[in-house]
N, C-alpha and C positions, 0 to 999 in steps of 0.2 A: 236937704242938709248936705252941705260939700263932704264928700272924702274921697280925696286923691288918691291914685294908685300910681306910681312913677313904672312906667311900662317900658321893655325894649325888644327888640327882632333884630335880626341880621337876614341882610343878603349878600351874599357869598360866591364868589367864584370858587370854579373846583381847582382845587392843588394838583391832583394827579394822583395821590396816595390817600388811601383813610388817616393813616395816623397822622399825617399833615393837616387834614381836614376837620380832623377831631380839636387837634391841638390849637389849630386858629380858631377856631370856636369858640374854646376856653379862654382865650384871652381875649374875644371878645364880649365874653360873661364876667370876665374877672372886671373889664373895664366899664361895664354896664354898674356892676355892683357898685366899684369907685366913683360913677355919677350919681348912685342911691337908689338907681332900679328895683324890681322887688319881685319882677316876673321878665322872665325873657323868651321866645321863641325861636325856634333854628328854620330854615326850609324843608321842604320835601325831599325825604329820603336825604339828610342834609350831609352824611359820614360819606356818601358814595356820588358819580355823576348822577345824570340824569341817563342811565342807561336805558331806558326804553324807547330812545331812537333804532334800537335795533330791535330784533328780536334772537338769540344767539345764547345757549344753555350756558353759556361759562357765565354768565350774569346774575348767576343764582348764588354765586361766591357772597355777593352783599348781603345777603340774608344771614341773620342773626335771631334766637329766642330775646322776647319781652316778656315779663322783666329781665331774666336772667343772660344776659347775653352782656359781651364786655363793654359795649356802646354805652347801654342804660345805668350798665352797673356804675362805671365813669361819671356819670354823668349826675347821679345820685350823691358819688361824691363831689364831683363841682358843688353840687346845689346845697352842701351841708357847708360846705368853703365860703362860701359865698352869701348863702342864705336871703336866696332868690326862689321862685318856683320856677321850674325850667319845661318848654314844652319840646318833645323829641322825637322828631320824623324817621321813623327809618322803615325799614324792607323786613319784615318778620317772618321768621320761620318759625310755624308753631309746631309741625311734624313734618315729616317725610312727603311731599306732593303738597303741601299745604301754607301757601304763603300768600302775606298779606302787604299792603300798602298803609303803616300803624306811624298814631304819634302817640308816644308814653306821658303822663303828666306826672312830673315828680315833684313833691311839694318843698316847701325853704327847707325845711329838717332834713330832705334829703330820701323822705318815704316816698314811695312808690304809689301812688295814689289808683291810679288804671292807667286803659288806652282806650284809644278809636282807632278804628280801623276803617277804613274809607269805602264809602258804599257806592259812589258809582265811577266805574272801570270804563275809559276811553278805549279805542283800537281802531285808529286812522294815524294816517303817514305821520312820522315823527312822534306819536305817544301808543306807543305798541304795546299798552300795560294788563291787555286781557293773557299776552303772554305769559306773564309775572306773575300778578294776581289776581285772587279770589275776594268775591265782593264780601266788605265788611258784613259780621252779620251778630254785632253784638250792641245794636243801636246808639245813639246819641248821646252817651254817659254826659254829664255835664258835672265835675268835680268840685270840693269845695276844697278851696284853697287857703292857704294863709291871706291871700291879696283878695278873696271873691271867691265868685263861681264862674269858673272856665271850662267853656267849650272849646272843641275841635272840629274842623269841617276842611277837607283836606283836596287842593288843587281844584279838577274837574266838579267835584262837588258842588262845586260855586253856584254853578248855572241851576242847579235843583232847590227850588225852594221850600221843596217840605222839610228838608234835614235842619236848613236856618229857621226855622217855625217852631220844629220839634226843640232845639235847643233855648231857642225862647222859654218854649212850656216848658223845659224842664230847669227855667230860672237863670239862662246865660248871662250872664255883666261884661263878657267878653270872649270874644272866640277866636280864635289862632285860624287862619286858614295856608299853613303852608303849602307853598306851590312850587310849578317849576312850568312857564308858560312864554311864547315863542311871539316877537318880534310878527305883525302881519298878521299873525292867527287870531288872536284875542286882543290887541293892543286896545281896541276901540274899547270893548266889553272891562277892559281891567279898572278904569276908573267911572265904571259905572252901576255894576252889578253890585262891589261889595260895600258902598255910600248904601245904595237902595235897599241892598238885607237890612244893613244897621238901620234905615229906618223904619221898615216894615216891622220888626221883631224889637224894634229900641232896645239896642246894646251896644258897645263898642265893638269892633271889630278892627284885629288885627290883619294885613293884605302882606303875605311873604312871599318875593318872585324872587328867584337867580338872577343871576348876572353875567352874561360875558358868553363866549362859543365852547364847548368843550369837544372830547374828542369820539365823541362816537355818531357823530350828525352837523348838521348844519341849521340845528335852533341855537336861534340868536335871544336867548333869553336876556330881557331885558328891565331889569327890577322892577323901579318904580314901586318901593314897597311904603308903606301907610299904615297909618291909623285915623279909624275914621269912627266919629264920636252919633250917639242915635238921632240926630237931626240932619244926618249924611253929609257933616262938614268936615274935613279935612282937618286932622290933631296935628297944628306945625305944617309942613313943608315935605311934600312927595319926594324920594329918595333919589339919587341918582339915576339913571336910563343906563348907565354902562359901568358905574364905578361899586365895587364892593362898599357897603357901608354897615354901620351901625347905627339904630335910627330908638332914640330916649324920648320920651314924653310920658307926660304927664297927662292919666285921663281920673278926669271927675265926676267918679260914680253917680255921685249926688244928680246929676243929668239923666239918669236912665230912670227916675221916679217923676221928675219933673215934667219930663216927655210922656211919659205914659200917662200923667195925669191930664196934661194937655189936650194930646190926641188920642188917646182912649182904646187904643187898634185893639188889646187885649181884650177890652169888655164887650166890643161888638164885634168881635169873632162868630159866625154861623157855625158851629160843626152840624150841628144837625142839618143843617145844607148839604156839605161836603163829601157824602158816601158817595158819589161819582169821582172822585178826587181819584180812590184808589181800588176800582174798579179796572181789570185785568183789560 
């Protein structure tokens, strides 16, 4: 049985300032709404660069509390303006020493629904994020939302696929995987990996890269941001390589019952095979 969900993402160059970067966001939610969106996603850590081309303490300035910190709190009001659900990457400070790589999912009304907090932490030239932070450690939440159930799996994540498994099992229709991912490094792997969760776990998934050179390195992030439906076909037309965009479609949930009755991945699942899986 069809039921669409009119979906959007942004990828984004950085302005230079939060409050510029904040602000272009919103009018790219506000213009999402005015196409009839209903869910929209930002990038990775998306209020701030991508600083973890360095490693250097003044960096910890981006860090904010979730929920309570002014990013989310904003951004809860967009989503009551709008009456969209909104997914929100940002740098969390939960205490003193204690910070994370979180996306908040705030629902159309504007509640505060949860977060994810990103389970696995890079630390190679140009993504220096074990500096930063501490690995997620409050599992796979998968939300229910006005539009479904939304997961999160956030940048480096991508390459592990127990987190897109586990979101499956715990009922994903669609996952946000904001990133923030370098020209050369991954370019091959970008239009291949996140097709393949979607059809390993049949769900849609949303694919969000940056865009453009910013000022702390020389990653040439290079969009190409997507959505990719559970038969790992491409929803619409792959984003830009170099230009900021706003990227609308339309997914048809109705396809994630379809597919799984088709191909069956869920019912012939081993787990009682699998205790080597996660063996130390």
């Amino acid at each position: 049985m069809s039921h669409v969900v009119r979906a959007a993402l942004v990828q984004a160059t950085w302005t230079g300032d939060t409050e510029s970067m904040i602000a272009k966001h919103e009018e790219h939610a506000r213009e999402a709404a005015r196409q009839g969106a209903k869910i929209i996603g930002f990038q990775e850590v998306f209020n701030a660069p991508y600083f973890c081309q360095v490693q250097e303490p003044e960096h910890y300035r981006w860090a904010e509390p979730v929920p309570d910190g002014p990013t989310v709190r904003r951004m809860r009001e967009l989503a009551r303006e709008t009456g969209m659900v909104i997914v929100v990457p940002v740098f969390e400070l939960e205490q003193s020493g204690f910070y994370y790589n979180t996306a908040a999912v705030i629902d159309a009304d504007g509640s505060y629904l949860g977060k994810y907090r990103k389970h696995h932490i890079p630390q190679v030239k140009g993504f220096w994020e074990k500096y930063y932070f501490k690995p997620g450690n409050i599992g796979w939440p998968v939300f229910d939302t006005a539009v479904g159930k939304v997961g999160v799996y956030i940048c480096y994540d991508r390459h592990f696929p127990e987190g897109w498994r586990q979101l499956g099992l715990n009922g994903a229709q669609l996952v946000y995987n904001p990133s923030a991912t370098s020209r050369g490094l991954s370019g091959h792997l970008w239009q291949l990996e996140q097709p393949a969760s979607a059809v390993a776990n049949e769900y849609f998934v949303a694919a969000i890269n940056r865009v453009g050179q910013e000022e702390y390195g020389d990653n040439d992030f290079y969009g190409t941001s997507y959505f990719v439906d559970p038969r790992g076909q491409f929803v619409g037309d792959v984003a830009s390589d170099k230009e900021e965009e706003l990227v609308v479609r339309d997914l048809d949930f109705g396809l994630i019952e379809q597919v799984r009755q088709q191909w069956a991945f869920y019912r012939d699942r081993r787990p009682d095979a699998y205790d080597g899986l996660v063996e130390p």
